[in-house]
C-alpha positions, 0 to 999 in steps of 0.5 A: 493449513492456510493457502498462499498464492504468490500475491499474497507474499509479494511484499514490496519496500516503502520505496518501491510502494510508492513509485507504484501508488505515484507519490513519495515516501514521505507520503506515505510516512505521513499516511502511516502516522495519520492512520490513512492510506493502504494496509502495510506490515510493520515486521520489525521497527524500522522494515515496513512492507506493503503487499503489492495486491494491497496497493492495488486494491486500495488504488481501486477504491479511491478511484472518483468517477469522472461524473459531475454530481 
């Protein structure tokens, strides 16, 4: 049997996915259709739900250093 830990269900709407991430809904729409941008869960046609953990993990890797190269 698998184990859940309350991350792992905390599944969150495109609105409330996209205060976190600091952009719109429309961008996130956009990521969606171009394929980028964080994992999500599409349950029914119209519910998309991202898993806040996801966002975050994917904010961490986009993370540029402040380091010239």
């Amino acid at each position: 049997m698998t184990e859940f830990t309350d991350a792992d269900l905390d599944f969150v709407r495109p609105e409330t996915a996209a205060l976190i991430m600091g952009v719109t809904k429309l961008t996130l729409l956009r990521w969606r259709a171009q394929q980028i941008g964080p994992p999500y869960f599409r349950f029914a046609p119209k519910t998309i739900r991202y898993r806040r953990s996801d966002l975050l993990a994917w904010a961490e890797r986009c993370e540029v250093s402040g380091k010239a190269q």
